[in-house]
N, C-alpha and C positions, 0 to 999 in steps of 0.2 A: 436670912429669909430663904436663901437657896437651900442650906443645908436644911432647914424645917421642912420646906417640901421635899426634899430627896428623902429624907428619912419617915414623910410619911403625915408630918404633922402641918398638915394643910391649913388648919382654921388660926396658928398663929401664923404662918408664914401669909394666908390673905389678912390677917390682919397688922403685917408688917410692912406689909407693899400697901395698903391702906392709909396706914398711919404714915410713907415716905411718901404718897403720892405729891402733896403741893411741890416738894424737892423736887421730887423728880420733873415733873411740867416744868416747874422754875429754870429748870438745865435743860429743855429742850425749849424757854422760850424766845432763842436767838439762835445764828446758823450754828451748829458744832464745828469745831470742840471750844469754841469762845466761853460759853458758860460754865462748862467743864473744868477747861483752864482754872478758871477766875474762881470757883469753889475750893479745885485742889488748892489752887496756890493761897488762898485764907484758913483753909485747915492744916498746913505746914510744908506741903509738895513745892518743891521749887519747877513750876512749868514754865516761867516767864509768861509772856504776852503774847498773843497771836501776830502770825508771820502776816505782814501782806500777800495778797490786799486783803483779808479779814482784821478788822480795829478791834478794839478793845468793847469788854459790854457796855451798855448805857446806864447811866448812872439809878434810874427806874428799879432797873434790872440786878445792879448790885445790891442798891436797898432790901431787893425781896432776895434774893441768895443770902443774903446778911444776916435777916432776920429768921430763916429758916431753918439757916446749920446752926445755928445758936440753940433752937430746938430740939434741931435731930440728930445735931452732933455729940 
C-alpha cells in the first residue's frame, strides 16, 4: 500500500487501505499494542502477551481479529 502511493499509483494503494480497513479498526479496537500483539502472535510473530497492568484481548475481540486475518492474511 505504501510503496503504491510513493510510486505514484494512488487508486490501488486507496483501494488497499479500503479493502484493510475493518483490520485495521479491529487493531485499534482495544488500548495498544494488545491487539497488535495478539494479530502478530497468530500470524507467526512470537510477541507473547501484554505486560501488566495491560491483560489479554477479550475474547469478542479475538473472534473479529480471527476472522479478519483469515481474509487479509
Amino acid at each position: 500500500m505504501v510503496m503504491d502511493y510513493l510510486t505514484g499509483n494512488w487508486q490501488k494503494a486507496s483501494a488497499s487501505q479500503i479493502y484493510a480497513l475493518p483490520l485495521i479498526n479491529a487493531l485499534f479496537s482495544e488500548v495498544n499494542p494488545i491487539p497488535i500483539k495478539y494479530a502478530l502472535n497468530k500470524i507467526g510473530f512470537d510477541f507473547g502477551i501484554p505486560r501488566l497492568p495491560l491483560v489479554e484481548l477479550t475474547k469478542n475481540n479475538k473472534k473479529k481479529i480471527d476472522s479478519l486475518l483469515q481474509i487479509i492474511v
